[in-house]
C-alpha positions in Angstrom: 0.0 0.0 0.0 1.3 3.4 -0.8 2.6 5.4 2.0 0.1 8.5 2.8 1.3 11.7 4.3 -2.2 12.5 6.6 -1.2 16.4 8.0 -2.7 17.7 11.1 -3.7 21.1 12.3 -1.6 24.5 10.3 0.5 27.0 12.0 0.7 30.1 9.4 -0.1 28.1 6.0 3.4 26.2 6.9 0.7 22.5 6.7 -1.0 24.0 3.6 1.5 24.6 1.2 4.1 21.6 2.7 0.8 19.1 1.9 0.4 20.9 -1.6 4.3 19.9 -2.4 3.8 16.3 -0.8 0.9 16.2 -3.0 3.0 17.4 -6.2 5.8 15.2 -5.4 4.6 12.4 -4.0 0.7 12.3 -4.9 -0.7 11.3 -1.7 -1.3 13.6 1.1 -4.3 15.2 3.2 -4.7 17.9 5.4 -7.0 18.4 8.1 -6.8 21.7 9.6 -9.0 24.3 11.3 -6.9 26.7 9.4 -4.7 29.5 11.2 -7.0 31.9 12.9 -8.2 35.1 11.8 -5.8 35.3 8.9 -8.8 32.7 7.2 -6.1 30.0 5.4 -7.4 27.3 3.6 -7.9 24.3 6.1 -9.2 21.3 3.5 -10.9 19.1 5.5 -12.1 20.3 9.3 -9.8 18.8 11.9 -13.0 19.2 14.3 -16.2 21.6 14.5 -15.6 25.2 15.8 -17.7 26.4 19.4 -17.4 29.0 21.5 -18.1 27.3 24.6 -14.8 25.6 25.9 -16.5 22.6 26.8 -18.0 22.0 23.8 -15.0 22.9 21.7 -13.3 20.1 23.8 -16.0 17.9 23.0 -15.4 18.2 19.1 -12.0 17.7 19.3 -12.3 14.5 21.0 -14.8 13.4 18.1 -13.3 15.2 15.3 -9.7 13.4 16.6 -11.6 9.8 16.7 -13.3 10.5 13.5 -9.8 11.3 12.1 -8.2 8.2 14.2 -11.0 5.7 12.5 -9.5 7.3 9.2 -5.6 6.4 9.7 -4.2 3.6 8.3 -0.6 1.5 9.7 0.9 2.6 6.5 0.4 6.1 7.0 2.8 8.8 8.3 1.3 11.3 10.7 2.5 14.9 10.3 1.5 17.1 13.2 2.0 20.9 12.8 2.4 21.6 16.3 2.1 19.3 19.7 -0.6 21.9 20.6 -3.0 20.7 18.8 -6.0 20.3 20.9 -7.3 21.4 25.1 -4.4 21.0 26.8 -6.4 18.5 29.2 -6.7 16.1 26.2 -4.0 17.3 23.9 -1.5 14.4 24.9 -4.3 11.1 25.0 -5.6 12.5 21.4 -2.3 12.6 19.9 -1.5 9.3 21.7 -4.0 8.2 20.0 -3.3 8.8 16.8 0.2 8.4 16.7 -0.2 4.4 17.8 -2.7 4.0 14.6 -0.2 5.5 12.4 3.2 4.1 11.3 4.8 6.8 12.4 4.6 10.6 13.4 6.5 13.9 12.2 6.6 16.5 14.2 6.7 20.0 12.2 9.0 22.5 14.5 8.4 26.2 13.4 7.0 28.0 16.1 6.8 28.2 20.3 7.5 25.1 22.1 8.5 24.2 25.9 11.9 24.2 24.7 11.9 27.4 22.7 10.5 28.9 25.8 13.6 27.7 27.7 15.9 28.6 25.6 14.6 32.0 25.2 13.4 33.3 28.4 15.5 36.1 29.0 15.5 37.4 25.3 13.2 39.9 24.0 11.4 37.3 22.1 9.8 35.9 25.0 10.1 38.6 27.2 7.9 40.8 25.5 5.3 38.0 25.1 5.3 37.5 28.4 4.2 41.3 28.6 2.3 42.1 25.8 0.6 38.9 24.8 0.2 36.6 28.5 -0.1 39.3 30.2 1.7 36.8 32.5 5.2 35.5 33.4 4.1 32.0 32.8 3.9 30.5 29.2 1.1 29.2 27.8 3.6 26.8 26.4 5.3 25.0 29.7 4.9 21.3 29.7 4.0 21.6 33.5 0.7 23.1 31.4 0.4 20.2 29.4 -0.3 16.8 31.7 1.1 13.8 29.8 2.6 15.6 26.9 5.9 15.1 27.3 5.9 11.4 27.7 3.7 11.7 24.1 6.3 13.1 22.4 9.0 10.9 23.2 7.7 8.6 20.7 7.8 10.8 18.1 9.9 9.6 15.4 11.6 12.5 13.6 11.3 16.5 14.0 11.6 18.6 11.3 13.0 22.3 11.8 11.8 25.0 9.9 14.8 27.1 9.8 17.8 27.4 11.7 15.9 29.5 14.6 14.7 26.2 15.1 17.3 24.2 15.7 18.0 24.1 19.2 14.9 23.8 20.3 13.8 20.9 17.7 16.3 18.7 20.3 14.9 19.3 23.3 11.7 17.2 22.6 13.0 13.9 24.4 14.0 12.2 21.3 17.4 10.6 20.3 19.3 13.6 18.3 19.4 10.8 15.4 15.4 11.8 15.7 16.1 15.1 14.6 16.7 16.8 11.3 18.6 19.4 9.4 16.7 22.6 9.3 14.0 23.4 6.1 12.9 26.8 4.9 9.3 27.5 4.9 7.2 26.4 2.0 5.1 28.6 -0.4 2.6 27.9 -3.1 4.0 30.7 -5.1 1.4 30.1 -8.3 -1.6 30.1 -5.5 0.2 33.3 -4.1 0.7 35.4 -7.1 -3.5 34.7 -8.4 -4.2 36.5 -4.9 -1.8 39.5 -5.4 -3.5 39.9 -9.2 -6.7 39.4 -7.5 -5.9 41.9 -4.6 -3.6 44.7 -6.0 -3.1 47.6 -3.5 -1.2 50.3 -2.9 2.7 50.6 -1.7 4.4 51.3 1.2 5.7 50.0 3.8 3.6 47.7 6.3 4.0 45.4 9.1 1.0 42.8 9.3 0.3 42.5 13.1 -0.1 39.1 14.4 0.9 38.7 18.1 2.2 42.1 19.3 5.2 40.2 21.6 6.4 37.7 19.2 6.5 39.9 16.2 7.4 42.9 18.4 4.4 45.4 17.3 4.9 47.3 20.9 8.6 47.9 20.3 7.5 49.3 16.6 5.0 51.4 18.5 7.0 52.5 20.8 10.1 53.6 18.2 7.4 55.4 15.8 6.6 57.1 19.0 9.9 58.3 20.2 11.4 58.5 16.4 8.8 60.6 14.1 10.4 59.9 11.4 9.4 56.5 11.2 5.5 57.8 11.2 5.1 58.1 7.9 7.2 55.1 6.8 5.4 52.3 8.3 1.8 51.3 7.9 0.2 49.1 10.5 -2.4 46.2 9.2 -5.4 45.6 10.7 -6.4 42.1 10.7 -7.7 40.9 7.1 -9.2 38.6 5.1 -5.9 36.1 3.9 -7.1 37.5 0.4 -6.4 41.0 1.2 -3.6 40.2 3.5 -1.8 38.8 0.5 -2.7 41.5 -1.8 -1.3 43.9 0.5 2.0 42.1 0.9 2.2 41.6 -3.4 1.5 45.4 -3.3 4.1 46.8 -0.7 7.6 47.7 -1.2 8.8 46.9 1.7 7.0 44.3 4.3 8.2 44.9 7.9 8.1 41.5 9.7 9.2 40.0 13.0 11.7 42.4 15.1 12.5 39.9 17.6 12.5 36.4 16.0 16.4 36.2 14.4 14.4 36.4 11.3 11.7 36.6 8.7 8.1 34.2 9.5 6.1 33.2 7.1 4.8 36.4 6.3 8.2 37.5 5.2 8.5 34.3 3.1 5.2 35.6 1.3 6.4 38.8 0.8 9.6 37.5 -1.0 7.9 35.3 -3.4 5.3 37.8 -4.8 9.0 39.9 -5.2 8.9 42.3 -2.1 11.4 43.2 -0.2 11.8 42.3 3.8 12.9 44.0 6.4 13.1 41.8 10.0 15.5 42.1 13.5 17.9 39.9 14.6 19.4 40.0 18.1 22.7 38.0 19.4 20.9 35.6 20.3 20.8 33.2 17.5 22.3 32.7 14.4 21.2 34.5 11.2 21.0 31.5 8.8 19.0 31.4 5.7 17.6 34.7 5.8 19.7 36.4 3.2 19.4 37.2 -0.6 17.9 39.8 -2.8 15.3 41.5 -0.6 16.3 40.8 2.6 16.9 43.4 4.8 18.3 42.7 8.7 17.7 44.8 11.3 19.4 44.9 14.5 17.9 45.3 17.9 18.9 45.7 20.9 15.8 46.6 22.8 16.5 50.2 23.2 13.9 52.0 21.8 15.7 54.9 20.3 18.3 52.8 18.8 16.6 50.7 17.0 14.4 53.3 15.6 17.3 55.3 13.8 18.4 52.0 12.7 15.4 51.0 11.4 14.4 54.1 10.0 17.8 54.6 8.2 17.6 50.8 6.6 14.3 51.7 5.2 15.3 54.6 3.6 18.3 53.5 2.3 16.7 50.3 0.8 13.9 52.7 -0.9 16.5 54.6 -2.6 17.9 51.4 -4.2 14.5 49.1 -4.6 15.8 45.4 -5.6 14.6 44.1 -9.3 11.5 42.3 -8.2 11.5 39.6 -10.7 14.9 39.0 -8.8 13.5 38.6 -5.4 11.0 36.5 -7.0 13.4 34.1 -8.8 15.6 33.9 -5.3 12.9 33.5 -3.4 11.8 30.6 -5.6 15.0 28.8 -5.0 14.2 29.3 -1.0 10.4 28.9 -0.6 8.9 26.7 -4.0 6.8 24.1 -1.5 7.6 21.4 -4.6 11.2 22.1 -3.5 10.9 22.1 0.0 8.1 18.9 0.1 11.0 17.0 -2.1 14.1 18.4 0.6 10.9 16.6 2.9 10.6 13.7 1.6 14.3 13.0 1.4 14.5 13.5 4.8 11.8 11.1 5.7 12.9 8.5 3.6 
């Protein structure tokens, strides 16, 4: 029996486009997602029903996860998009679950983790999440949170980094090191991309797309268009959006302002690139800056001082506007970084 690739839950589109290149590579893959929040991506098939009430939403996941579980075959390889999937009450007997009907489970590592957490307390990146998101010095994403998730994901049998801010952390899950890959960029559906920006066409600028103010570091922008007015009339601040618009918007720009404190672009800055604008994000000293250079790239550096890192920022936007990269060039590298047919094959060869 051919070998399946059954995806589970999205975090960004990074399930979306990675099943789309499985699918062009490979031929058999399935997603089942409740898509990625307000931005309104493309889930495929319903991972479980929606509710308000937290009780019922618990209750759908435990069906929606046994419907799934009824659909899994022993041939078929699990790949989760986060360990968060579901309540953290039931998260770790759901995934239990579903990992012992599968043949084996992939854990996709792009985002906040316990580990990440550890590794990153004292940086900005958490630090401000802490502030501006929790509204709490305890992270939503502590094990101690999670009962039973840790022994879970000892039995996971590889994890996949998506990018080298992921490294560290992808070994700190409990598995052998063996368990654990070489780093991936993030995949885009550049085709799928590009029929939204001709569909959405806007006007130009530069904009930051706010997500979660700590992790993207929207309060620090605030704060440095506050204390630095030249940066006022710079920088554009998204409201939330339809995904539609939101890509139109970032196809349109000249310049997408992305994560300050995250040692690099998300995937909203691998978005940008492949619709050919450029992307300005921060980087601190406290990882390395792998992977996140090339024709529209533009690094920041923070430091957390608000001042500082205005005049820096203000002075690499204007000097990049001056001297606006070929966008058919951004586009072409960007292809070599982000196609998801590329990335799904660098996948594949990494499962196999």
């Amino acid at each position: 029996m051919k070998q399946r690739f059954v995806f589970i839950g999205d975090f960004s589109g990074l399930s979306l486009f990675l099943s789309r290149g499985v699918v062009a590579c490979h031929g058999d893959a399935v997603l089942y997602s409740n898509g990625d929040g307000w931005k309104g991506i493309p889930r495929s098939n319903q991972l479980f029903k929606a509710a308000g009430n937290p009780l019922l939403r618990a209750w759908n996941q435990v069906l929606g996860a046994r419907s799934l579980r009824a659909s899994v075959r022993s041939s078929d390889t699990l790949v989760l998009s986060t360990e968060f999937l579901f309540n953290r009450w039931i998260d770790a007997p759901l995934l239990r679950q579903l990992m012992s009907k599968a043949g084996r489970t992939v854990l996709l590592h792009a985002g906040c983790s316990d580990g990440f957490h550890r590794l990153n307390a004292s940086e900005l990146l958490c630090r401000n999440c802490k502030q501006y998101d929790l509204n709490s010095q305890m992270c939503v994403f502590d094990l101690s949170r999670w009962p039973g998730l840790a022994a879970a994901l000892s039995s996971i049998d590889l994890v996949v980094p998506f990018t080298s801010v992921y490294i560290e952390s992808a070994q700190m899950f409990g598995v052998p090191a063996s368990h654990v890959t070489e780093p991936l960029p993030f995949p885009i559906d550049i085709d799928y991309v590009h029929g939204l920006v001709q569909e959405r066409a806007m006007s130009r600028g530069t904009i930051h797309g706010q997500n979660r103010p700590g992790f993207k570091g929207t309060a620090h922008l605030r704060a440095m268009m506050g204390v630095h007015p030249p940066l006022q009339p710079m920088i554009e601040l998204l409201p939330r959006m339809p995904f539609v618009d939101f890509i139109g918007r970032l196809g349109s720009a000249d310049i997408v302002l992305d994560q300050l404190f995250a040692n690099g672009y998300g995937m909203t800055g691998a978005l940008a690139l492949v619709t050919g604008t450029s992307v300005a994000f921060g980087y601190t000293a406290s990882q390395p800056l792998n992977g996140f250079d090339g024709p529209g790239c533009i690094p920041i550096p923070i430091t957390g001082d608000t001042l500082a890192d205005a005049q820096a920022l203000a002075q690499a936007l204007s000097a990049h506007l001056q001297h606006l990269p070929d966008r058919h060039g951004v586009v072409q590298a960007a292809r070599l970084r982000h196609d998801h047919r590329l990335v799904a094959a660098a996948f594949l060869k990494l499962l196999a």
